[in-house]
Structure formats: C-alpha cells, structure tokens
N, C-alpha and C positions, 0 to 999 in steps of 0.2 A: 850632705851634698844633695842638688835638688837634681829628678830624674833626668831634667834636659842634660845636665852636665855629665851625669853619668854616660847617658847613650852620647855625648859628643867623645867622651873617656874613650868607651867602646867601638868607636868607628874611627879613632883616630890611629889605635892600636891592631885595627884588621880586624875582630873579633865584630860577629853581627847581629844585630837584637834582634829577637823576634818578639811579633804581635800578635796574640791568638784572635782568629775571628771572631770563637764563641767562649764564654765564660767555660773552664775547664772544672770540671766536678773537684771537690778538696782540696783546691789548688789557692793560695794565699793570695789575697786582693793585692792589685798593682794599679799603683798610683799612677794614673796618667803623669806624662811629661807639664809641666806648667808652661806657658808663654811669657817670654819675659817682653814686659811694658817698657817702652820708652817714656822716659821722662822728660818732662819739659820745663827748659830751665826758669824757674820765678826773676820776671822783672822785678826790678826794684820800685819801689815808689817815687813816683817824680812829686818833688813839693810845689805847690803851689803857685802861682806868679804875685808878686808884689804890686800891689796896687796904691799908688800914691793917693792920696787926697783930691787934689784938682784934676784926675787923669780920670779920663770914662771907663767903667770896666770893660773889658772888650771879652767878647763871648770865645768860650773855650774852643780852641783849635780842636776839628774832629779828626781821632785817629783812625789811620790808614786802616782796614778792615780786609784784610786776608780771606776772599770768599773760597779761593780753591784748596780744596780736601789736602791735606797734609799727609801722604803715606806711612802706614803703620810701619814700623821698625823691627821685624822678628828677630829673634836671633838664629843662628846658623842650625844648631842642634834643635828646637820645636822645626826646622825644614826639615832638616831630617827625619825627625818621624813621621811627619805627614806621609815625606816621600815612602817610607819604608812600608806605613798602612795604606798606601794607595798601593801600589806593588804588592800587596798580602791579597787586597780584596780583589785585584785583576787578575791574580792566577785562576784559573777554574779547580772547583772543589772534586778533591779524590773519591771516583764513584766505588762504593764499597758491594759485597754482593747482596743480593735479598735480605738474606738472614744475618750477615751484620748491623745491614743499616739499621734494621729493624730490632734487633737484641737493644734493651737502655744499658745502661752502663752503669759494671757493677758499682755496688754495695761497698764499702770496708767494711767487714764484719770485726768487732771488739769483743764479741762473746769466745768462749772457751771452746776450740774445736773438740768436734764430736768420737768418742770412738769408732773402731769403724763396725761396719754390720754385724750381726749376730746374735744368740743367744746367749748375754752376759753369766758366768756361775760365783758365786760367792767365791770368798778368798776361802781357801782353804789350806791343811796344815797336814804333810806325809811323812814319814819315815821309812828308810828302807836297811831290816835288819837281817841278815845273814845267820841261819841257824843249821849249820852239818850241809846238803846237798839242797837245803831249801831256803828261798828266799823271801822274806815276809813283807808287803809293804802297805803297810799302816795308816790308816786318816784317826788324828790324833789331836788333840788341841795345843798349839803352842804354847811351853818349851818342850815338849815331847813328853815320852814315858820317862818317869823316873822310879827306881828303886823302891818300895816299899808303895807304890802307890797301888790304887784296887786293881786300875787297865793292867800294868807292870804285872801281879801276883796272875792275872787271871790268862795273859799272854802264856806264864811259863807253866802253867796246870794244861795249858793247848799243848804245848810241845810236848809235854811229858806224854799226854795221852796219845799223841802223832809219833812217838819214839823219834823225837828230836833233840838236840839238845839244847837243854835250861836256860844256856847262858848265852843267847845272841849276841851277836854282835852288830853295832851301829855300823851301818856304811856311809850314809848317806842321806841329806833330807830334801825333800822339795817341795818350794812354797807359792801359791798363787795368787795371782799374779808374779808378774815376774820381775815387770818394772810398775813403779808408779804414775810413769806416764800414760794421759790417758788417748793417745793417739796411738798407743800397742796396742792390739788386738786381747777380748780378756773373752772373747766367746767360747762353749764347750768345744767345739772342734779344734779350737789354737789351746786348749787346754790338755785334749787330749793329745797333738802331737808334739806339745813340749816334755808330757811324762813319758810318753814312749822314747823319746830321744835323749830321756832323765835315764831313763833305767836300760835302754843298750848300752850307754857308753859305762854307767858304773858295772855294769854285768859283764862288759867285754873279756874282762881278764879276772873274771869271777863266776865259774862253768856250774849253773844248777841245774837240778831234774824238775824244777814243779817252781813256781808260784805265788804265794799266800793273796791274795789284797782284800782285806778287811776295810772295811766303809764301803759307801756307794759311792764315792769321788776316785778310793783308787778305781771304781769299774770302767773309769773313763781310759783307764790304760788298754783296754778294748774296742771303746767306742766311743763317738761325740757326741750320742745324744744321752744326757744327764737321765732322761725315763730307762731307756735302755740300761743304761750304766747299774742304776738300781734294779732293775728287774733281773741283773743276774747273779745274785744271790743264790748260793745254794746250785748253781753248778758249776762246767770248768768246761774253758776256751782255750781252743789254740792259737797262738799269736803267732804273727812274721815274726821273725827274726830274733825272737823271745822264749819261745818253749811252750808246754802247758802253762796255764795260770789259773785256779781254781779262785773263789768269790766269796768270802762270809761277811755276816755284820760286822758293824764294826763294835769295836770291844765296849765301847757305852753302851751300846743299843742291847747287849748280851747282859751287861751287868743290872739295866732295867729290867730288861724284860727274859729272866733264867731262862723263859721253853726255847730260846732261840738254840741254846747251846746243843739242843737234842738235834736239830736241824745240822747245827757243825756237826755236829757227831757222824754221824750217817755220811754227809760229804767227807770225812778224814777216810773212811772205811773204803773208800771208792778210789782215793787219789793217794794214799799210802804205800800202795805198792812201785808207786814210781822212785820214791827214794829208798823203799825197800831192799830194790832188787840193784840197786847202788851200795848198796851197805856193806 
C-alpha cells in the first residue's frame, strides 16, 4: 500500500497522522507520501492520406496546438498531507526551559549496566556452626568443612582446648554475593549488612554467650570496611543486637602459618569465661 493511501485510510477513519518537523533520534525513516501523476491518454496514430497519382499532394493540415497549461491532477490524500505539514509548521514551537533546550538527547546505551557504587569484595564462602553456648562463623572454601579434612580436625582441637564441644553443629551458610545480578549492590558495606541480617535471624531462636568468626570476611560482621574487618584479629567486639563476638584467623591461614594459634590461644584465655560461667 502506497503512503498517500494509507494516510487517506487514516483520515477517513478519524484517526490523525502526524508529521514530525525534525528528524527524531532512533526513530525509522518514513517514506514521504508519493504524488500520484495523471495520465494522459495516448492518441492513436492517424494513417496517412491517400494520394492518387494525377492529384497534387496537398501539404499537411496543422494541428490545433493547445498553448494553455493543463492543470496538474493531485489526488485527494498527497492534499492532505500538504494540508496536515502546512498546519505542523504554523503552530509555534514549544519553548522548553534553559536547561532542556539545551541538554542533546540522550544516548541508548547497549552496554551492560554498571553496579552501583562502592567498594566491590570478592565472593566469598561462610559457615555458621553452633557448638554448646558458642557460635562459630567460619570463611571457608566452598563446599565447606568436611570430616577428615585438615580445617575440620584443626576446628575440633579449638573447641577441645575452649572446653567446647567436638561436635558442632551446622546451622547455616552464607555466600557472596548474593545474587548474580549485577545491578545488586556487591560493595563491603552491602556485604556487611546482609551477614548481620544472616546471623540475627539464624541466632534469633538460637540464644549464645560469645561469637567465634574466623577469617577476615567474617570481620565484616562488625564492619564495612574489609582494612578494618581484618585488623580485628585477635580481639572481641560487641555487636547490636548480636552479643560479644571475638575475631581469629581463619583456619588456613593457622594451618600455614602454626605461631598464629599461640595468638588464638591467648584470645580463648580472655573470652572463656563467657561461656564459662553458662556452663
């Protein structure tokens, strides 16, 4: 269907075309309406005249010559959109304020939206185990502690020595991120208030005297900045809504490097008597 036809379609039905004055950014080229030509019907050929032998030829009869202009033929719909672009361009243009007029017009952006601000922390891997009136929470490598393993054996020689008991139990684990989207927030600060908000609701109806967290990732259960987080190693904080919470290496970093364990030691000696005097 050619465009004159369509916009005579469309004004015949009430529905009204518009013309944009200026080229619109992204917007799909639109075929002007075409003009439809009048045709003009082909004479036929007139043959000749018969000229006898004895008869003079007689010089050809001039045809009549039409000097006045023949008026063009539009058809109804190319009026109409004249008429409808003459009407677009006599309205006056909508005065916008300073700082519109003057903003260009966005961009589509196709690239990957950005997360939003902050300082990103690696994904990391926790555990949260329950052992008598203390609770341990663990930076671990995914699929956690298992049985027979070095972390595992070295976990239950801590309790033994903390007069805890041996056999923890798993509560609970928490991994980060949290989605794969990366329009979630993955900064220290959104990191640490998703573990505080891990471990109220598994602790709510689970009442302990103290704390464990082992790594510098759980330090973040204190604080958002990941320097901080590890710099508090080797002492004990009190949390809202959470209790004491005391800070060691995490069980790799002990099994590299043994003098660290003399450092736990010293911190059990200090934070012991909290589940002590529970006993």
């Amino acid at each position: 269907m050619r465009e004159s036809q369509r916009l005579a379609y469309l004004e015949a039905i009430g529905v009204t075309g518009w013309v944009p004055r200026v080229p619109l950014a992204h917007a799909a080229t639109r075929t002007p309406p075409e003009p439809e030509v009048a045709t003009q019907p082909v004479e036929p050929e007139r043959a000749a005249p018969v000229v006898s032998a004895g008869e003079p030829a007689r010089p050809p009869r001039a045809e009549a010559v039409d000097t006045q202009a023949r008026p063009v033929v539009s058809s109804p719909s190319a009026a109409l959109v004249e008429q409808r672009r003459a009407q677009v361009a006599a309205q006056p243009a909508k005065q916008l304020p300073p700082a519109e007029a003057s903003a260009p017009l966005a961009e589509v952006s196709t690239s990957t939206p950005e997360a939003p601000a902050g300082q990103s922390v690696a994904p990391f891997y926790l555990q949260l185990w329950i052992a008598g009136p203390c609770a341990l929470l663990v930076e671990i490598a995914d699929p956690g502690l298992e049985k027979g393993t070095s972390e595992h054996d070295l976990l239950c020689d801590i309790l033994r020595a903390a007069a805890l008991p041996t056999a923890p139990r798993l509560q609970a684990d928490f991994r980060w991120p949290l989605s794969r989207n990366p329009q979630v927030a993955r900064s220290a600060e959104a990191a640490s208030e998703a573990l505080q908000a891990f471990m109220q609701a598994r602790l709510e109806l689970q009442p302990v005297s103290s704390i464990g967290c082992f790594g510098a990732m759980a330090g973040l259960l204190a604080t958002g900045d990941p320097e901080a987080a590890g710099a508090l190693r080797g002492s004990e904080q009190a949390l809202e809504d959470l209790g004491s919470a005391w800070f060691a290496p995490s069980l790799a970093d002990m099994l590299r490097q043994p003098e660290e364990k003399r450092g736990l030691w010293h911190l059990l000696k200090r934070v012991m008597p909290r589940w002590a005097r529970t006993a």
